[in-house]
C-alpha positions in Angstrom: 12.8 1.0 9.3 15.7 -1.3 7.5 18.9 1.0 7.6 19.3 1.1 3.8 22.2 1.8 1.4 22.2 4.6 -0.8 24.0 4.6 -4.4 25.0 7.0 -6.7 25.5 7.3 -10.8 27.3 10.9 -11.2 27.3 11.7 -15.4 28.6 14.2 -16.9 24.9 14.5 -18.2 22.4 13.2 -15.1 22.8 12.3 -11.7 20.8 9.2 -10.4 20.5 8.4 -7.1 18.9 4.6 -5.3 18.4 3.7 -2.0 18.2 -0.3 -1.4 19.3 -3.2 0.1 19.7 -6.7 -0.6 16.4 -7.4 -1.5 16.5 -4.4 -3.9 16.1 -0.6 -4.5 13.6 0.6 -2.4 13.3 4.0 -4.0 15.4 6.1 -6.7 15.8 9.4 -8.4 17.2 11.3 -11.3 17.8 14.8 -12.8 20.1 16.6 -14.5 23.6 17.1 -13.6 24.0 20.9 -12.4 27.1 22.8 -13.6 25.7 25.4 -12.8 26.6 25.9 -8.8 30.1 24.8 -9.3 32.4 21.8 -8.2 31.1 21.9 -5.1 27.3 22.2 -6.3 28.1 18.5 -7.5 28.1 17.3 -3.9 25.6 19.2 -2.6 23.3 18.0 -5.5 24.1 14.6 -4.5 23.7 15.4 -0.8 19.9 16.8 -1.6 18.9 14.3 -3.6 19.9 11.1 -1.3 18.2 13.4 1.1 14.8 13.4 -0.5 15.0 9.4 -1.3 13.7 9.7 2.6 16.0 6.4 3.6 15.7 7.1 7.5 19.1 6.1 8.9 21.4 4.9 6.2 24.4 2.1 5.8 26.4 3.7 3.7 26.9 5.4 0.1 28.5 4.3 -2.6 29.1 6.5 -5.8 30.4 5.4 -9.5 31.9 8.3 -11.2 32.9 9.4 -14.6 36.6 9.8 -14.4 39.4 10.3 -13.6 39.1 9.8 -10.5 41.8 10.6 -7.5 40.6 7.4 -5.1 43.2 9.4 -2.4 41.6 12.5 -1.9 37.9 11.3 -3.1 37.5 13.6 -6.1 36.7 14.1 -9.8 39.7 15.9 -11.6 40.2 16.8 -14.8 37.3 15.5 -16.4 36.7 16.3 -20.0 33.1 16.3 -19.7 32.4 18.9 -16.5 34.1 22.0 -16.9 35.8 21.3 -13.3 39.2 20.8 -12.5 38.3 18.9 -9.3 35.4 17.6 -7.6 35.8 16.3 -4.4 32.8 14.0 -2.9 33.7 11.4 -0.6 34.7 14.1 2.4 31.2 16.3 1.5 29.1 12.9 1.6 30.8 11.4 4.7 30.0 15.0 6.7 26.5 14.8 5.3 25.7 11.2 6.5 28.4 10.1 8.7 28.2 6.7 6.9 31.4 5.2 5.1 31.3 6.8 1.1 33.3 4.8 -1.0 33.9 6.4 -4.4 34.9 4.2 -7.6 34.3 4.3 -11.8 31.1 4.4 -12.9 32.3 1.5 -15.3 33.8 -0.5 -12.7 30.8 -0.3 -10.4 28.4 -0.9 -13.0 30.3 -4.4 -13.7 30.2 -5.4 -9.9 26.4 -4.8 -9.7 25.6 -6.7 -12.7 28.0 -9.5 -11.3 26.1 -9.3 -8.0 23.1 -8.7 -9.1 22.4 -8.9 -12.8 23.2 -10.7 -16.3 26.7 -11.9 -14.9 25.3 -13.4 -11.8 27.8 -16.3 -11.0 30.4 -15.9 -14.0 33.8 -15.0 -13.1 34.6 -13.0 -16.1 32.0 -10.6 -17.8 32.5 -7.5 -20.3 30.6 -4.6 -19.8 30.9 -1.5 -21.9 29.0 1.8 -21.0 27.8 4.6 -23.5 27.0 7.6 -22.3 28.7 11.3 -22.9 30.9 9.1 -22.9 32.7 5.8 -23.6 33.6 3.3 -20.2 
Protein backbone atom coordinates (compact mmCIF):
# COMPACT_ATOMS: atom_id res chain seq x y z
CA UNK A 1 0.00 0.00 0.00
CA UNK A 2 0.97 3.75 -1.18
CA UNK A 3 2.10 5.45 2.18
CA UNK A 4 -0.65 8.19 2.13
CA UNK A 5 -1.10 11.59 3.71
CA UNK A 6 -3.69 12.35 6.03
CA UNK A 7 -5.37 15.98 6.45
CA UNK A 8 -7.32 17.55 8.80
CA UNK A 9 -10.27 20.44 8.84
CA UNK A 10 -10.73 21.13 12.77
CA UNK A 11 -14.20 23.60 13.18
CA UNK A 12 -15.49 24.88 15.82
CA UNK A 13 -18.62 22.91 14.53
CA UNK A 14 -17.27 19.49 12.64
CA UNK A 15 -14.10 17.84 12.31
CA UNK A 16 -13.21 16.33 8.81
CA UNK A 17 -10.61 14.14 8.19
CA UNK A 18 -8.90 12.82 4.36
CA UNK A 19 -6.44 10.60 3.57
CA UNK A 20 -4.78 10.96 -0.06
CA UNK A 21 -2.12 11.63 -2.11
CA UNK A 22 -1.24 13.17 -5.31
CA UNK A 23 -3.61 11.57 -7.26
CA UNK A 24 -6.32 12.43 -4.71
CA UNK A 25 -8.20 11.58 -1.49
CA UNK A 26 -8.37 8.07 -1.10
CA UNK A 27 -10.87 8.01 1.71
CA UNK A 28 -12.40 10.77 4.22
CA UNK A 29 -14.55 11.36 7.16
CA UNK A 30 -16.58 13.73 9.18
CA UNK A 31 -18.55 14.29 12.49
CA UNK A 32 -19.12 16.57 14.89
CA UNK A 33 -16.64 18.49 16.77
CA UNK A 34 -16.72 17.08 20.55
CA UNK A 35 -16.52 19.59 23.36
CA UNK A 36 -17.52 17.42 25.33
CA UNK A 37 -14.10 15.36 26.50
CA UNK A 38 -12.17 18.56 26.82
CA UNK A 39 -9.15 20.23 25.09
CA UNK A 40 -7.50 17.34 24.93
CA UNK A 41 -10.66 15.25 23.64
CA UNK A 42 -9.91 17.54 20.42
CA UNK A 43 -6.78 15.54 19.67
CA UNK A 44 -7.82 12.36 20.54
CA UNK A 45 -10.93 12.86 18.28
CA UNK A 46 -8.60 13.59 15.55
CA UNK A 47 -6.27 10.81 16.51
CA UNK A 48 -9.47 8.19 16.19
CA UNK A 49 -10.73 9.32 13.32
CA UNK A 50 -7.42 9.37 11.06
CA UNK A 51 -7.27 6.09 12.74
CA UNK A 52 -10.42 4.57 11.19
CA UNK A 53 -9.55 6.25 7.52
CA UNK A 54 -7.42 2.76 7.68
CA UNK A 55 -4.32 4.54 5.68
CA UNK A 56 -1.79 1.71 6.57
CA UNK A 57 1.58 3.56 7.16
CA UNK A 58 1.22 7.22 6.63
CA UNK A 59 3.45 10.35 5.22
CA UNK A 60 2.44 12.84 7.29
CA UNK A 61 -0.58 15.02 8.71
CA UNK A 62 -1.39 18.21 8.03
CA UNK A 63 -4.16 20.10 9.99
CA UNK A 64 -6.01 23.68 9.15
CA UNK A 65 -7.33 25.13 12.22
CA UNK A 66 -9.76 27.72 13.35
CA UNK A 67 -7.69 30.22 15.17
CA UNK A 68 -5.66 31.70 16.81
CA UNK A 69 -3.24 29.58 16.48
CA UNK A 70 0.28 29.51 18.57
CA UNK A 71 2.43 27.86 15.43
CA UNK A 72 5.38 27.54 18.52
CA UNK A 73 3.82 25.28 20.80
CA UNK A 74 1.20 23.65 18.14
CA UNK A 75 -2.05 24.65 19.80
CA UNK A 76 -5.44 26.28 19.52
CA UNK A 77 -5.72 29.26 22.21
CA UNK A 78 -8.22 31.42 22.95
CA UNK A 79 -10.62 30.67 20.43
CA UNK A 80 -13.93 32.25 20.60
CA UNK A 81 -15.78 29.49 19.25
CA UNK A 82 -14.46 26.27 21.65
CA UNK A 83 -14.90 27.02 25.07
CA UNK A 84 -10.97 26.09 25.49
CA UNK A 85 -8.25 28.26 26.40
CA UNK A 86 -5.73 25.98 24.68
CA UNK A 87 -5.59 23.10 22.46
CA UNK A 88 -2.59 21.69 21.73
CA UNK A 89 -2.37 19.11 18.55
CA UNK A 90 0.74 18.99 16.81
CA UNK A 91 2.74 17.15 19.95
CA UNK A 92 -0.59 14.56 20.51
CA UNK A 93 -0.63 13.77 16.59
CA UNK A 94 3.18 13.44 16.15
CA UNK A 95 3.15 10.65 19.28
CA UNK A 96 0.15 9.06 17.66
CA UNK A 97 1.79 8.59 14.15
CA UNK A 98 5.33 9.50 14.38
CA UNK A 99 4.94 11.37 11.02
CA UNK A 100 5.84 15.15 10.71
CA UNK A 101 2.21 17.22 11.83
CA UNK A 102 2.31 20.56 10.57
CA UNK A 103 -0.46 22.72 11.92
CA UNK A 104 -1.67 26.08 10.00
CA UNK A 105 -5.16 28.27 9.47
CA UNK A 106 -7.87 26.55 8.24
CA UNK A 107 -8.10 29.74 5.77
CA UNK A 108 -4.61 29.70 4.82
CA UNK A 109 -4.57 25.95 4.00
CA UNK A 110 -7.73 25.96 2.26
CA UNK A 111 -6.08 28.75 -0.23
CA UNK A 112 -2.98 26.43 -0.81
CA UNK A 113 -5.08 23.44 -1.77
CA UNK A 114 -7.24 25.25 -4.13
CA UNK A 115 -3.98 26.75 -5.58
CA UNK A 116 -2.49 23.23 -5.84
CA UNK A 117 -5.26 21.61 -6.62
CA UNK A 118 -8.40 23.51 -7.39
CA UNK A 119 -10.03 26.73 -9.06
CA UNK A 120 -6.61 28.68 -8.60
CA UNK A 121 -4.57 26.06 -10.29
CA UNK A 122 -1.66 28.12 -11.90
CA UNK A 123 -2.64 31.81 -10.76
CA UNK A 124 -0.34 33.50 -8.54
CA UNK A 125 -2.81 35.55 -6.66
CA UNK A 126 -6.24 34.12 -5.65
CA UNK A 127 -8.92 35.26 -2.82
CA UNK A 128 -10.55 32.83 -0.85
CA UNK A 129 -13.00 33.64 1.89
CA UNK A 130 -14.40 30.90 4.27
CA UNK A 131 -17.89 30.89 6.03
CA UNK A 132 -18.32 28.82 8.67
CA UNK A 133 -19.00 29.52 12.59
CA UNK A 134 -17.14 31.68 11.51
CA UNK A 135 -15.61 34.24 9.05
CA UNK A 136 -11.71 33.42 7.45
Amino acid sequence: MKRLYAAVDLGATNVRAAAGDATGIKRRIAEPTDKSSGAEGIAAQIIRMIRALDTGELAAVGVGSIGPLDLDAGCVVDTPNLPFKRIPLVDPLSEAFRVPVRLMNDCSAAVLGEQAFGAGRGLRNIVYVTLSTGLG
